[in-house]
C-alpha positions in Angstrom: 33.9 343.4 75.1 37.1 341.7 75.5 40.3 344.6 76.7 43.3 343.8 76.6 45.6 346.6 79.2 49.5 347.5 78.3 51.2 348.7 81.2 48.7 347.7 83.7 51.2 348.1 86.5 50.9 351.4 89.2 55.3 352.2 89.7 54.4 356.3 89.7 51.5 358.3 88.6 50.5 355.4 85.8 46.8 355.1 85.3 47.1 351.6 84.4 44.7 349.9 87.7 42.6 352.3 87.1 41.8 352.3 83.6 41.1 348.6 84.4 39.0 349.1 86.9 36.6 351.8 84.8 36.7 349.1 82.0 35.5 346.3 84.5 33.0 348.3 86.0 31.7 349.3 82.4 31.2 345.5 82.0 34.1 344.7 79.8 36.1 341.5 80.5 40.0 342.3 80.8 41.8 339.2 79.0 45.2 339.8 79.6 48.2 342.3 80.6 51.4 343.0 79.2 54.3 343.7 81.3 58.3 344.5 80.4 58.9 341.0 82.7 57.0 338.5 83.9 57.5 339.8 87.2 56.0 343.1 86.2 53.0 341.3 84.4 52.2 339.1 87.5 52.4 341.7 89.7 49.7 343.9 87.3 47.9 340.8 87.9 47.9 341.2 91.2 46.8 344.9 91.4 44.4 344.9 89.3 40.7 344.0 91.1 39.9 341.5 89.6 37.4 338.3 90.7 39.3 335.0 91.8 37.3 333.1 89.1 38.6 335.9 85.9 40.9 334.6 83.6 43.2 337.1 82.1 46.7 336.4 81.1 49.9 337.8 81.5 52.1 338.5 78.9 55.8 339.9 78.1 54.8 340.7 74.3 52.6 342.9 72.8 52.1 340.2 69.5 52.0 337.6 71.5 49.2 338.9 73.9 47.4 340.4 70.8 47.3 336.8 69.0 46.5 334.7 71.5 43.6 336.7 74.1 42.2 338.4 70.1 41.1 341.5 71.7 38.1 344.0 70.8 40.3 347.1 72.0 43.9 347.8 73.8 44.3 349.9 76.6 47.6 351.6 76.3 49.2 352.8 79.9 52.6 352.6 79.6 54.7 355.6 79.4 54.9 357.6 76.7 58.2 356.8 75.2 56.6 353.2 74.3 53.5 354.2 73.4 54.5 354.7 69.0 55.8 350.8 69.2 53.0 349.6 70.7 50.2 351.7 68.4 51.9 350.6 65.3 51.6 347.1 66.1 47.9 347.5 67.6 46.8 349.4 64.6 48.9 346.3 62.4 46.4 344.2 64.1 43.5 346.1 63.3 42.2 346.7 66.9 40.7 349.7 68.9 42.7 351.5 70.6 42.6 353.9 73.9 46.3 355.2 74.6 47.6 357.7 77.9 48.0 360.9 77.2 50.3 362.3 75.2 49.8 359.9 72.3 53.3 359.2 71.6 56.7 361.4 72.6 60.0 360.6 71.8 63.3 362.3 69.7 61.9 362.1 66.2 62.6 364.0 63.3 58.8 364.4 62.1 56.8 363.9 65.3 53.7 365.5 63.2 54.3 363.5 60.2 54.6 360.2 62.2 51.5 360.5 64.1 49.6 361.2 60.7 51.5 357.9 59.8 50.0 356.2 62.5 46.1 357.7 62.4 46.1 356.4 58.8 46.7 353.5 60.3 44.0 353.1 62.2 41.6 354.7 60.0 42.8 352.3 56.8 41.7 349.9 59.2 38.4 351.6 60.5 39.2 351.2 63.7 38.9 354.2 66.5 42.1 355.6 68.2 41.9 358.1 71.4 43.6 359.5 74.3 42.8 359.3 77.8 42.3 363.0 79.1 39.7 362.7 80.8 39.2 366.7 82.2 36.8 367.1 79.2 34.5 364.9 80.8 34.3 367.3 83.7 32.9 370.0 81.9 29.6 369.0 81.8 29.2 369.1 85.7 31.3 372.5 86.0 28.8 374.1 83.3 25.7 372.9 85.4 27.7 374.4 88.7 28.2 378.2 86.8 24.7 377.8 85.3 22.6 376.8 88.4 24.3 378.9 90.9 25.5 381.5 88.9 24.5 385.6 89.4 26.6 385.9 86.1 24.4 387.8 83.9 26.0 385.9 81.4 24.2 382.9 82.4 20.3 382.8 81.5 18.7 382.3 84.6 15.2 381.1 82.4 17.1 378.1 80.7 18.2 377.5 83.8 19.4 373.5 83.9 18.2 373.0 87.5 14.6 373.3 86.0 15.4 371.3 82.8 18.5 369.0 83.0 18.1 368.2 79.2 17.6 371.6 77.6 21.0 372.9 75.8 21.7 375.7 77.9 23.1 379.4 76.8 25.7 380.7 79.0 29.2 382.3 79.3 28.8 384.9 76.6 31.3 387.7 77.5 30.0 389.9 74.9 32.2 392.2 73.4 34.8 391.0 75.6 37.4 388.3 74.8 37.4 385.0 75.9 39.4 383.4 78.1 40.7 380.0 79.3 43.0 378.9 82.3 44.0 375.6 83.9 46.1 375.2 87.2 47.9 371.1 87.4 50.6 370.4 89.9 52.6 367.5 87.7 55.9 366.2 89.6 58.1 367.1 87.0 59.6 370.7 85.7 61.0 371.9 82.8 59.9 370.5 79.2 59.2 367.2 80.9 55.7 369.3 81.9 55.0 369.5 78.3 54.3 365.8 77.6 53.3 365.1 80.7 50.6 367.6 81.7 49.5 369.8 78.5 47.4 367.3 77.1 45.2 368.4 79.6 44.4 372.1 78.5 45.0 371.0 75.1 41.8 368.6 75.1 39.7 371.2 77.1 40.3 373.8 74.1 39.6 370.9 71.9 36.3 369.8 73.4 35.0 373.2 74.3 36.3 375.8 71.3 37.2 372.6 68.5 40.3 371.4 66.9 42.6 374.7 66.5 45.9 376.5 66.3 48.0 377.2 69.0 50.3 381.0 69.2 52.7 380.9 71.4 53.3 384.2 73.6 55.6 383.7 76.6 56.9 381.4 79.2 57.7 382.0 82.7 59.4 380.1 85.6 58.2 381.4 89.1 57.5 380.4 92.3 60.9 380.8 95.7 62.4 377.9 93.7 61.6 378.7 90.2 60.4 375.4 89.7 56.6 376.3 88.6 55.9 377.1 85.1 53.3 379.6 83.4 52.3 379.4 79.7 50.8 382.3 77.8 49.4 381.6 74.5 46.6 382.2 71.9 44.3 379.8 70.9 42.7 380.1 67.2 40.0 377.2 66.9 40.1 376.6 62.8 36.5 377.6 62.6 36.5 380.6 63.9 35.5 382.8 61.6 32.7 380.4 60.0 28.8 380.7 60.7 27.3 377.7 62.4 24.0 377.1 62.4 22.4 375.3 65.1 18.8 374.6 63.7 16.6 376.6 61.1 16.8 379.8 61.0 19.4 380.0 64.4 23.0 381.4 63.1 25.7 381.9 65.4 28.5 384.0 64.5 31.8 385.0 66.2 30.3 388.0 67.1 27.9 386.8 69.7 29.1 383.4 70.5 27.7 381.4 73.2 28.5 378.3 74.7 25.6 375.7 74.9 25.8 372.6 77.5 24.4 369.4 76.8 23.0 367.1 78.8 26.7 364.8 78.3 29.7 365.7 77.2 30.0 362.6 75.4 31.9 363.5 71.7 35.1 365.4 71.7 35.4 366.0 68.2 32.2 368.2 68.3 33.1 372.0 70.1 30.7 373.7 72.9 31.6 376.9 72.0 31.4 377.6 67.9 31.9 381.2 66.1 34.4 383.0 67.6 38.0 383.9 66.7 40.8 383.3 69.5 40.9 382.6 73.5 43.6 383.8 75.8 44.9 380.7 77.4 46.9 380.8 80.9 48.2 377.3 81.8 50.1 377.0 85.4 52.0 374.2 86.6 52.8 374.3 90.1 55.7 371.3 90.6 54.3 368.9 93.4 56.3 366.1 93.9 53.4 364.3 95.8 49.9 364.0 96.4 47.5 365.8 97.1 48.3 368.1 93.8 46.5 371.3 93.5 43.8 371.7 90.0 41.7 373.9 88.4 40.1 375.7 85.7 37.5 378.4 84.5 36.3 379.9 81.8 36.5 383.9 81.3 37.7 384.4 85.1 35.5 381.8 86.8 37.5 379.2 88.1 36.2 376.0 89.8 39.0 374.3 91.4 39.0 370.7 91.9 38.8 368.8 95.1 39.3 364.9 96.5 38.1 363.5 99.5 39.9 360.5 100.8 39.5 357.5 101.2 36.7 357.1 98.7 38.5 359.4 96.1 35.5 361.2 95.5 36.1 364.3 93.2 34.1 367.7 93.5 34.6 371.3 92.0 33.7 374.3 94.0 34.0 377.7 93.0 35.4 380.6 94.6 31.6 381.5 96.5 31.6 378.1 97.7 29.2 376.2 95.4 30.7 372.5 95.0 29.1 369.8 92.4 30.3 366.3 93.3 32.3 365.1 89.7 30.7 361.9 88.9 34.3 360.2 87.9 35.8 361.6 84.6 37.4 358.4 83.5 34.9 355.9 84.0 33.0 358.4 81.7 36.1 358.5 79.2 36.1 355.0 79.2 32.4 354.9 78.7 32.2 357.3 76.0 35.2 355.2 74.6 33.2 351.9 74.8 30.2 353.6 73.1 32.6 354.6 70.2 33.9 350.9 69.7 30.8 349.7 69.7 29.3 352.3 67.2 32.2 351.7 65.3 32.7 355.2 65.3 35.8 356.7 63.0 38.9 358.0 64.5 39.2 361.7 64.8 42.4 362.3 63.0 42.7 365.4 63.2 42.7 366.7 66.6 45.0 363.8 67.6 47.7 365.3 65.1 47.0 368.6 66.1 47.4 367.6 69.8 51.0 366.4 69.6 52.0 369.4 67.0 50.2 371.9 70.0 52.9 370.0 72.2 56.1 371.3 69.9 55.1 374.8 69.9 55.0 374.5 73.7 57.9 372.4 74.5 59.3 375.2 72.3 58.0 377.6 74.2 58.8 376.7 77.7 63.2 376.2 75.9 62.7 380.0 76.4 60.8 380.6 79.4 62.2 383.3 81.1 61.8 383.7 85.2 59.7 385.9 87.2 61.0 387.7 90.5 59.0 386.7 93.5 57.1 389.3 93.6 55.1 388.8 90.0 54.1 385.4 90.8 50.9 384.8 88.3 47.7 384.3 89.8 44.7 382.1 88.6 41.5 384.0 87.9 43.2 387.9 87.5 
């Protein structure tokens, strides 16, 4: 499969080499790069790892790369601001698309309205359109972690997926109890710029785990000696929540008893862990870190696994509080996997939860305009 990378070039946090790198080792051939100058392109060249014998291309034009390397599927990793340009004139051309995370942000009078614009796009076209947030695709290993170590009596220690890797697995059922959902990034940015830049994140972990839903904003807080971190209190109402699903003859699930099932890969986004129940209580912290390493974690209901990196081989692991760790087999290669199978399965675009992902983003941008700040003192704290 012939990719075709837009913003190839690592100047601050950009994912661009790296994205490259997942695509090569997935056996795609990369066939060119588009810079803003042909200094910029050349020097994407140059970073990306590529064999001496490859020939990919560097280009100063999106068109002009499009027509002449003819790709199967565009890699987007430039920043945000450029990323509406660039899908309208991918999904002109009728190509598949991966974009960075948030899908498009700018000043725009519609936001919502324009990103239906440009999903119809791609979907009049039959062509597949997603982000790359890749913490979904580190769910599957932090389920096995709760589920095979776990004294949870949640957990159900005879469908237990150290014994049977494959079985879909029934755990994290807090019974009468509500559920809950918190996530811990350290962006290098403050203020509304964390919106855009880090929210994604949570936003496609309620996605993939509870479905596409509605977001109800409750409060805001700066905190921290500085005031520089951020907390985010809202509601999260998946749209289904008060349907019945059922799972196989005779098996309904409703949302009162809803339980969480693992499979074997997290491989679809669009299709929810968790089905049947009504709202989770979402706690998102940012904790401003203007460089490496940056601080991250999540948990469901109380059980956090924080994620860690070992240098120089970047390998990723999550360990929970008792000190269980399952090595993360990398969560973009996976995304990018999972994205290959899609193209090649010509799977449709999930339109949906890609316009419900940048309205979630105005209801918290909104939200943090009137964050107030917390005294010392009352610093939130991840897990209570």
């Amino acid at each position: 499969m012939k990719i075709l990378i837009v913003g190839a070039r690592r100047t601050r946090q950009g994912l661009g080499p790296f994205v490259a790198q997942s695509f090569l080792e997935e056996g795609a051939s990369l066939v060119g790069v588009v810079g803003t100058s042909p200094e910029s392109a050349e020097d994407a060249l140059r970073q990306l790892p590529l064999p001496a014998d490859f020939d990919c291309k560097a280009f100063t034009d999106l068109e002009s790369a499009l027509q002449t390397t003819q790709p199967n599927a565009v890699a987007v990793c430039t920043p945000y601001t450029h990323h509406r340009e660039a899908l309208k004139t991918i999904a002109r051309y009728g190509v598949d698309c991966l974009c960075e995370k948030p899908l498009w942000w700018e000043d725009h009078p519609d936001r919502v309205g324009e990103t239906k614009e440009i999903t119809s796009q791609f979907a009049s076209n039959g062509r597949y359109l997603d982000l790359i947030t890749q913490w979904p695709f580190t769910l599957e290993e932090y389920l096995r972690l709760y589920c095979e170590k776990s004294s949870d009596p949640t957990a159900s220690p005879s469908e237990d997926l150290s014994e049977n890797p494959s079985k879909r697995v029934r755990i994290l059922n807090p019974g009468s109890g509500n559920w809950r959902f918190e996530m811990l990034l350290s962006p290098s940015v403050t203020g509304p710029g964390v919106i855009p830049d880090s929210a994604p994140h949570p936003i496609s972990m309620l996605q993939k785990l509870f479905g596409i839903g509605d977001i109800i904003p409750i409060r805001a807080n700066y905190f921290g000696e500085d005031g520089r971190h951020l907390c985010l209190e809202f509601t999260y109402k998946p749209v289904t929540g008060e349907e019945e699903v059922k799972d196989s003859p005779g098996e309904t699930r409703g949302m009162t008893n809803p339980d969480l099932y693992v499979e074997t890969e997290v491989s679809d986004l669009s299709s929810p862990l968790v089905r049947g129940i009504d709202q989770v209580a979402v706690t998102f912290h940012c904790i401003t870190k203007e460089a490496p390493p940056r601080p991250a974690a999540f948990g469901i209901n109380g059980r956090i696994a924080h994620r860690t990196i070992q240098l120089p081989e970047y390998r990723q692991s999550l360990t929970l509080a008792t000190g269980e760790t399952k090595t993360l087999e990398d969560p973009l290669k996976k995304l990018v996997r999972n994205f290959l199978h899609k193209v090649q399965s010509r799977a449709s675009i999930d339109a949906e939860r890609l316009v419900r992902s940048v309205q979630a983003l105005e209801i918290l941008q909104d939200l943090v305009h009137s964050a107030g700040v917390l005294p010392s003192s009352e610093a939130p704290l991840l897990g209570s």
